[in-house]
C-alpha positions in Angstrom: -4.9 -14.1 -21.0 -5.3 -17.3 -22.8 -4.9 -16.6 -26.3 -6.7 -19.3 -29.1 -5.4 -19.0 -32.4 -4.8 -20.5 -36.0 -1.3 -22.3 -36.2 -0.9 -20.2 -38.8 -0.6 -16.7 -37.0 3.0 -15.8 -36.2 0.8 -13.2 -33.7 -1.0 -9.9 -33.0 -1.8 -7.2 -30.8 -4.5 -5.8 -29.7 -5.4 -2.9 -26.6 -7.7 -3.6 -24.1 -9.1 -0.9 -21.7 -9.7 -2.1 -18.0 -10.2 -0.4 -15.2 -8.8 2.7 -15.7 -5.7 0.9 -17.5 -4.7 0.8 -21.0 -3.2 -2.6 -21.4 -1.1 -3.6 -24.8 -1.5 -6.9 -25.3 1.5 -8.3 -27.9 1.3 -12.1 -28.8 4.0 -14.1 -30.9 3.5 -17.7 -31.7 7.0 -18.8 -32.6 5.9 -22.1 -33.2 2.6 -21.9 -34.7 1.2 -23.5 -32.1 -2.9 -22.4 -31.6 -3.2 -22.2 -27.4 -0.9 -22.1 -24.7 1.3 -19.9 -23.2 4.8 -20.6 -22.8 6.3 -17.3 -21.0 4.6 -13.2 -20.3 5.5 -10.0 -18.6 3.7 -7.0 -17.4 6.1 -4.3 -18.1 8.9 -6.5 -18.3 8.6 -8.1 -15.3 7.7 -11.7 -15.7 4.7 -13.1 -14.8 3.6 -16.2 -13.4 0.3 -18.1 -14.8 -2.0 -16.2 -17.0 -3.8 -13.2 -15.3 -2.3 -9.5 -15.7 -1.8 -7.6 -12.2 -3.7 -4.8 -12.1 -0.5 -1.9 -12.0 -0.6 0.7 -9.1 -0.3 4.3 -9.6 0.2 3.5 -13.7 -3.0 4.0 -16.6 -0.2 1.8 -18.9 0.9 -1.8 -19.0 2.4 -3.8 -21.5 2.2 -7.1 -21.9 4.2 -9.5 -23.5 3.1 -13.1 -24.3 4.7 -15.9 -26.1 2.9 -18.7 -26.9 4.1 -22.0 -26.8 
């Protein structure tokens, strides 16, 4: 994920099917910044860089991304 926005946007969401998962994909930009990623989690969990794991024995993720 490596979300590319207007300053402008406080954020959106949007679902993605992949794989057999349905991901839910939320994005806030706190400080209107347009790219970067400042912190994400997969289900809560938090997750390091920018790719989503791929979750075992689940057709659900949600993921959480602030930008910053």
């Amino acid at each position: 994920i490596d979300p590319c926005i207007p300053k402008d946007w406080k954020g959106y969401t949007v679902t993605r099917k992949y794989r057999g998962v349905t991901y839910v994909i939320r994005i806030s930009n706190p400080d209107g910044v347009e790219h970067g990623i400042r912190s994400m989690t997969a289900d809560g969990q938090p997750v390091s860089g920018n790719l989503v794991p791929i979750p075992q024995e689940k057709n659900t993720c949600s993921v959480d991304v602030v930008m910053g």
